[in-house]
VEXKE-354865 format. One line per 3 residues: number of its first residue (from 1); their letters; for each residue z, y, x of C-alpha. Coordinates in Angstrom, 3 decimals. Layout:
<atoms>
NUM = A = Z Y X; ...
</atoms>
This chain:
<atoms>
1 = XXX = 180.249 80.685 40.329; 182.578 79.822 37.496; 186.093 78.498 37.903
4 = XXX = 185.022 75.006 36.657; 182.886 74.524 39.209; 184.509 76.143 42.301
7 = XXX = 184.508 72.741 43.720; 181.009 72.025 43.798; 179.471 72.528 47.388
10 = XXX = 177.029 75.854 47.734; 174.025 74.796 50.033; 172.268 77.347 51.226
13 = XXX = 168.289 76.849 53.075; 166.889 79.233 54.972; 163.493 79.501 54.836
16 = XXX = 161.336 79.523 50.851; 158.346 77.085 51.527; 157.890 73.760 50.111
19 = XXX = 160.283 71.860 52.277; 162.667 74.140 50.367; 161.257 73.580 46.712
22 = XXX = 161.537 69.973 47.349; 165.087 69.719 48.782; 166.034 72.191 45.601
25 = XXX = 164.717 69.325 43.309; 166.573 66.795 44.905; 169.732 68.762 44.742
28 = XXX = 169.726 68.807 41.046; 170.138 65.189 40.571; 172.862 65.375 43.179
31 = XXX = 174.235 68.666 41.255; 174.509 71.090 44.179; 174.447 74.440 44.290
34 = XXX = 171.542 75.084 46.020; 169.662 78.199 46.817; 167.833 79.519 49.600
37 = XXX = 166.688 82.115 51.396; 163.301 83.673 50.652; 161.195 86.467 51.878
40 = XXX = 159.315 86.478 48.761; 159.619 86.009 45.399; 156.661 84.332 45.294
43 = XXX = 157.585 81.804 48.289; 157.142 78.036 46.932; 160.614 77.701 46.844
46 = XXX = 161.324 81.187 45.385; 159.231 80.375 42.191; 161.652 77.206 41.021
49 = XXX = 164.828 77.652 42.372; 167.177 78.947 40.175; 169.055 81.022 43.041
52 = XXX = 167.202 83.108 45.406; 168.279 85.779 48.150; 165.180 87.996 49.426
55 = XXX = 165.456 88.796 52.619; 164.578 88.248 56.318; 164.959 84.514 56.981
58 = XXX = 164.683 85.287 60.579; 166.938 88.485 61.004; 170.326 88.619 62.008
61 = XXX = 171.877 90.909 58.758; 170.344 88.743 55.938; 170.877 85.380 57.857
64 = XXX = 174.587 86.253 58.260; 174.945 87.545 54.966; 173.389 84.309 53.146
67 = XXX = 175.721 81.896 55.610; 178.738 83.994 54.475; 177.796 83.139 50.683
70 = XXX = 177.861 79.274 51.744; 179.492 76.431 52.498; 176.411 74.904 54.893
73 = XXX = 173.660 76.453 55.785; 170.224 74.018 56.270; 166.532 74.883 57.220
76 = XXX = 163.076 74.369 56.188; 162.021 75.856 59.208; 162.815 75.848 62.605
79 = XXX = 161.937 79.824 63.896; 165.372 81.280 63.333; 165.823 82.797 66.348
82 = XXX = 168.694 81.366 68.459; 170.611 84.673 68.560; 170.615 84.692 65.151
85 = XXX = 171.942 81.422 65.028; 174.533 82.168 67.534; 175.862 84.896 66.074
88 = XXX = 176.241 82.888 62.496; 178.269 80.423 64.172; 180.837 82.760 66.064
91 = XXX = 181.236 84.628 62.743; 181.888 80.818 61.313; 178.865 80.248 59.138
94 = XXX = 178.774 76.396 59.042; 174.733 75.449 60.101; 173.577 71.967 59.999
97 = XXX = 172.023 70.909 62.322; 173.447 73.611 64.364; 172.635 75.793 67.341
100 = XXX = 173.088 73.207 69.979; 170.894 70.649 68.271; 168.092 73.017 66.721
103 = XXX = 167.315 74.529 70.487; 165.833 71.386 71.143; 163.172 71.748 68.020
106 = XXX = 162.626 75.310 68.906; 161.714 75.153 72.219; 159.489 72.532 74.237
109 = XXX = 160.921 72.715 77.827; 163.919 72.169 76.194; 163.010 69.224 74.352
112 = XXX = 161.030 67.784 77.364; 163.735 68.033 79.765; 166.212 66.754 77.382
115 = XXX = 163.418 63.490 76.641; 163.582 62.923 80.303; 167.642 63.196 81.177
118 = XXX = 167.575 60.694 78.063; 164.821 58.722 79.677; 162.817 58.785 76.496
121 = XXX = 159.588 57.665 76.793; 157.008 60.823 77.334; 154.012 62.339 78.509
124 = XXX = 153.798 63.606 81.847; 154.152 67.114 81.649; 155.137 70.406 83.360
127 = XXX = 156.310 74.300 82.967; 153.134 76.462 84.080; 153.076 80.419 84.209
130 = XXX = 149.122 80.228 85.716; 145.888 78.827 85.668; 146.518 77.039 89.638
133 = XXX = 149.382 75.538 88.104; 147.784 73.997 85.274; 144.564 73.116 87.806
136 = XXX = 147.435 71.037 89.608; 148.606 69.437 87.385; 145.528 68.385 86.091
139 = XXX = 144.025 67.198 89.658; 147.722 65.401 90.408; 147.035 62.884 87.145
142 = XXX = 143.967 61.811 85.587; 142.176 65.275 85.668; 140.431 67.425 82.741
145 = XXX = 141.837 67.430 79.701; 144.962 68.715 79.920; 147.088 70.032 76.796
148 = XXX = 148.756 73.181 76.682; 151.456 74.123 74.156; 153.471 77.472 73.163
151 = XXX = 156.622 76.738 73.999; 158.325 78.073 70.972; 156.477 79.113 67.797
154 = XXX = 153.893 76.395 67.354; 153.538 73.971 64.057; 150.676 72.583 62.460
157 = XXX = 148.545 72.567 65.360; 149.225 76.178 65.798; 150.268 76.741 69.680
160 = XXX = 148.578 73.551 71.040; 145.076 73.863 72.888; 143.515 70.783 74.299
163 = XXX = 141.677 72.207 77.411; 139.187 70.703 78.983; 138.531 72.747 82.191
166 = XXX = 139.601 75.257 84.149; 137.606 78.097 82.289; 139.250 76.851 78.445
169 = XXX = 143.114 76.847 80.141; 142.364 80.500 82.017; 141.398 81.490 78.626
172 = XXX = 144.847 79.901 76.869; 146.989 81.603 80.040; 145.768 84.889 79.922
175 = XXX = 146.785 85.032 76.288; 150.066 83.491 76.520; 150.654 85.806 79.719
178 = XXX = 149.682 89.002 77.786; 151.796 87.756 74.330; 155.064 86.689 77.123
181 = XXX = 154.945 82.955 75.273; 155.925 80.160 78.138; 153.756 77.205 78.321
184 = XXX = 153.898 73.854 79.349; 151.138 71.158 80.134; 151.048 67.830 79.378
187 = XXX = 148.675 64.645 79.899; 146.527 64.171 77.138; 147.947 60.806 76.413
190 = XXX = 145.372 58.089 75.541; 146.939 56.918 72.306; 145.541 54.153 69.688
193 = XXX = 147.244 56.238 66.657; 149.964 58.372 65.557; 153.356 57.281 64.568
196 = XXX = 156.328 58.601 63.239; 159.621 57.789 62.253; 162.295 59.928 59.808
199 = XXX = 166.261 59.262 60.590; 169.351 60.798 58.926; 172.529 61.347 60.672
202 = XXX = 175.783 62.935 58.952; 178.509 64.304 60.677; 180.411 60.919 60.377
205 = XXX = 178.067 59.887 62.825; 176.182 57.419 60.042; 172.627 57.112 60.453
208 = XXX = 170.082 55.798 57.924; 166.503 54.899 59.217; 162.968 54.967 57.447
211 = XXX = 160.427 52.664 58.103; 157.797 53.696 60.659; 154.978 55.330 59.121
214 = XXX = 151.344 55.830 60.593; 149.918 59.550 60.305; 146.201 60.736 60.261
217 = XXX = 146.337 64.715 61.399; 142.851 66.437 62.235; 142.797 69.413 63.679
220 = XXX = 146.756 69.524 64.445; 147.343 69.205 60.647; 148.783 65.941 58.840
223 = XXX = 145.936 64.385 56.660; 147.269 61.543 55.255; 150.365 58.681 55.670
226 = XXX = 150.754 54.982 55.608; 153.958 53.919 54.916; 154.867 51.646 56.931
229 = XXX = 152.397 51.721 59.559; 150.367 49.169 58.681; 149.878 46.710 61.656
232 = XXX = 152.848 47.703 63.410; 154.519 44.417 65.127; 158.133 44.460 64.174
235 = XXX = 159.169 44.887 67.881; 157.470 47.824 68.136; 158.524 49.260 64.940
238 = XXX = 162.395 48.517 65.437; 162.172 50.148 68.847; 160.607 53.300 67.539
241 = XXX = 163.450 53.224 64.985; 165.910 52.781 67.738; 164.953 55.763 69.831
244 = XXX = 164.988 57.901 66.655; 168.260 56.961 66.187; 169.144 57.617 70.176
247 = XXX = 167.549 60.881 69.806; 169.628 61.968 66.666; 172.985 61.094 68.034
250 = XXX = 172.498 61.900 71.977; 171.032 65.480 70.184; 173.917 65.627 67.946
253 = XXX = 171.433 65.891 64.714; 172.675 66.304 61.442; 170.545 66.054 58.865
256 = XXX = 166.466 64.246 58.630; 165.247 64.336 62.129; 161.790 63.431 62.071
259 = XXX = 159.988 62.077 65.432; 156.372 62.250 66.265; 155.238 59.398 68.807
262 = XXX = 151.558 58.326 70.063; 151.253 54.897 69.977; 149.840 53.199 73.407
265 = XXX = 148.930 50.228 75.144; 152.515 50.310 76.998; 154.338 51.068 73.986
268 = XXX = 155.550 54.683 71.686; 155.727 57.926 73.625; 157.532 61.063 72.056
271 = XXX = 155.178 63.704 70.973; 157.131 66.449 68.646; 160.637 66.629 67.002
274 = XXX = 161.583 68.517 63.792; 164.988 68.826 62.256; 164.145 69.169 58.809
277 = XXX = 162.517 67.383 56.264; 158.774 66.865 57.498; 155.415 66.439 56.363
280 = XXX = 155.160 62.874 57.455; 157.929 61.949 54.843; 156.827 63.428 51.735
283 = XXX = 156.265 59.617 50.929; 160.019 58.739 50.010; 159.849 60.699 47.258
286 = XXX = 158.082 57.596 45.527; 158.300 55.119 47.717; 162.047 54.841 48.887
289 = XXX = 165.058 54.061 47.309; 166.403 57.536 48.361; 163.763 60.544 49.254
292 = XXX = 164.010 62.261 52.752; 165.115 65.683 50.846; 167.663 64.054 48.956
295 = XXX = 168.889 62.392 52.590; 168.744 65.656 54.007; 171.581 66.954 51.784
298 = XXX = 173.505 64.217 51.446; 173.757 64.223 55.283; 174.707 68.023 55.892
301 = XXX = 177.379 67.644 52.506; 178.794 64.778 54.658; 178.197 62.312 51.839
304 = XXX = 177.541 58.654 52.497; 173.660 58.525 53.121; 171.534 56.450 50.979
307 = XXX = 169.206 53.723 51.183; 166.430 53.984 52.779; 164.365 51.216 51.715
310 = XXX = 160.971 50.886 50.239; 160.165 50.880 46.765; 156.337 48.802 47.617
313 = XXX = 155.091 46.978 50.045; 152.928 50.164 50.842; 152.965 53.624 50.006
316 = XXX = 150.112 56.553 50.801; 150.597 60.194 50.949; 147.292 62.589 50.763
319 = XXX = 147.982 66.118 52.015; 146.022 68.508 49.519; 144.303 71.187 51.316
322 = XXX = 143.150 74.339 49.596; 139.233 74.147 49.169; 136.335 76.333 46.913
325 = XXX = 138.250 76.057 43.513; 141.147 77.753 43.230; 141.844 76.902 39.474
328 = XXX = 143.252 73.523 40.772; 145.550 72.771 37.649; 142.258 72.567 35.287
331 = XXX = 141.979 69.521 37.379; 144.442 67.298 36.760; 142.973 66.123 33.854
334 = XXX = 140.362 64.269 35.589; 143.140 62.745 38.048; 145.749 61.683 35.829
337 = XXX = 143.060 59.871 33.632; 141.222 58.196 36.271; 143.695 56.722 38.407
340 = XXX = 148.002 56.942 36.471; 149.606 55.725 39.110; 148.902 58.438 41.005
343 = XXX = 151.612 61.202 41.190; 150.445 64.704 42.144; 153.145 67.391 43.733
346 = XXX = 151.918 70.902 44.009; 153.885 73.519 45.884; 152.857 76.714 43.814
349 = XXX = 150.520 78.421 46.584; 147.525 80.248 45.744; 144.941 78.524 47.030
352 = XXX = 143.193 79.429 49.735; 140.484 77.168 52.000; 142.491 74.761 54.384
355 = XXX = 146.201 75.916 53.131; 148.418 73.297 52.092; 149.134 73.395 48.788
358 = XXX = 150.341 69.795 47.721; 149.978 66.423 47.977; 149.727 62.818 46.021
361 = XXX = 150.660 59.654 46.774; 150.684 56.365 45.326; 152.092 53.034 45.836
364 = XXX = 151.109 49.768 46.111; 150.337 46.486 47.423; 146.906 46.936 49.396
367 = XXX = 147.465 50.166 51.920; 143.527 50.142 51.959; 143.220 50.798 48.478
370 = XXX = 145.841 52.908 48.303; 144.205 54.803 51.010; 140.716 54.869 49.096
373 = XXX = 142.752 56.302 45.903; 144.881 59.187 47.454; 141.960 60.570 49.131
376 = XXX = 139.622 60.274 45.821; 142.573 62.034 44.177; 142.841 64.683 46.704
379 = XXX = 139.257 65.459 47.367; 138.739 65.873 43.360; 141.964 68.132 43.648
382 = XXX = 140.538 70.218 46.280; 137.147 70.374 44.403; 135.024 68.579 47.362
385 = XX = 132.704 67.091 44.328; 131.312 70.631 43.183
</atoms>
């Protein structure tokens, strides 16, 4: 770095996928030096950034090695192992959110005996090593199904099995026995929807809260967004915000913490947490005053957070799934004729059936046909009309 700008702060993310690519563009506008860690040069991240260390983002020599290059350290993923992490800090890498908070993203039992100490609202749920256990549990509450879930390791529906008798959870058991991952059970809670809520905390302890936003995930993937969630009565909405902001600051968070809650008849229960930008607020980027990357940074540099208020009354995000065509840029044309408003974001992936490898989203007045739009958009993206 030249001399002239020694004082500018050197961010450094671990991790070269699109959460990455998209905190790098916000960092521009805020001129950071920004550059992250990549095992690839053809990770998402790796392919626009215009600094990039290869390396191990989970091993202990390159992790150190890119901490000791920066002033913070941030994440676009949450499988650093905690050793790793450890070790950064006693060597005096600066990580945000740090060890003591991230252990609580990383691992499940952690995060569900944390939810309950805080007396978060959650489903029942339990640690389980065999199939009795899990048989227990499941005759103890309402019965078959039951939902099992890796521990550690899981994302994207990856490490979650709904299980809906004993044969399906001996099945889950065995192979998390043989592969030493811990489990735990939970109710499968009888929810009307999926909510979630993104909240920024800096180290001053200042905390900036999005609006509630209502997610549509099949198969353990997120499909689409409504921001806000449409519906939602304000109550309901400014407790969910609440307890995202209780979560953040009992957790010591810095950073975008995003929350995943089911929506019930009694109220929101917790579901996941992520400390990182997260799928379910790719929305800001268009339809807030500040986006959730741009947050993210400002809140591990320390900087006063920005605003996080709407830019519409409504504002849809698409996830864009890989389909049959993999020349998806011929495509646009189509798109950008048929419907302007719409803005496309694609993360530089090849293409491959069910990868994600953007998204759109468009803003509005009438979530409905906002809804209708996005998933026209995305569908002709994907290539579902050939």
């Amino acid at each position: 770095m030249s001399e002239r700008n020694r004082t500018v702060p050197r961010v450094g993310m671990v991790g070269g996928g699109q959460l990455s690519r998209m905190t790098h563009q916000a960092g521009i506008g805020l001129g950071v030096d920004f550059s992250v860690l990549a095992t690839s040069p053809t990770d998402s991240a790796a392919l626009v950034c215009g600094s990039v260390t290869l390396g191990d983002d989970r091993g202990l020599d390159d992790v150190l090695a890119f901490a000791k290059a920066h002033d913070v350290v941030t994440f676009d993923h949450e499988h650093v192992p905690e050793p790793v992490l450890r070790a950064v800090e006693e060597a005096g890498g600066l990580l945000r959110p740090g060890r003591a908070a991230l252990r609580f993203a990383q691992d499940k039992l952690r995060m569900r005996t944390r939810m309950a100490e805080l007396g978060a609202p959650s489903p029942r749920w339990r640690a389980v090593t065999t199939l009795e256990h899990v048989a227990d549990f499941a005759r103890e509450g309402g019965g078959w199904p039951v939902v099992l879930k890796a521990a550690r390791g899981g994302y994207d529906g990856k490490g979650v099995w709904v299980v809906a008798d004993a044969d399906q959870a001996r099945e889950v058991v065995d192979r998390a026995a043989a592969e030493e991952v811990p489990l735990l059970v939970e109710d499968k809670v009888a929810f009307s929807r999926e909510l979630a809520v993104q909240v920024a905390r800096s180290p001053h302890g200042q905390v900036a809260v999005y609006p509630v936003v209502e997610t549509v995930q099949r198969d353990g993937i997120c499909h689409e967004v409504i921001a806000p969630a449409p519906g939602l009565a304000e109550d309901k909405a400014v407790r969910a915000q609440q307890l995202a902001i209780e979560i953040a600051q009992a957790l010591d968070v810095t950073g975008v913490l995003a929350v995943e809650l089911f929506e019930t008849a009694d109220g929101v229960v917790v579901n996941e947490l992520a400390m990182r930008p997260h799928n379910s607020g790719h929305w800001t980027i268009e339809g807030a005053r500040t986006s959730q990357f741009e947050q993210h940074l400002r809140a591990v540099l320390n900087l006063p957070l920005g605003s996080p208020r709407t830019n519409a009354p409504y504002t849809v995000m698409a996830n864009l799934l890989g389909g049959r065509d993999p020349e998806v840029y011929r495509r646009y044309l189509h798109v950008m004729a048929r419907d302007p408003e719409v803005k496309v974001h694609f993360y530089g992936k090849d293409v491959r059936p069910g990868r994600k490898i953007g998204h759109v989203t468009v803003t509005g007045e009438d979530y409905q046909d906002l809804l209708e739009r996005a998933r026209d958009a995305a569908a002709y993206l994907r290539g579902d009309d050939q």
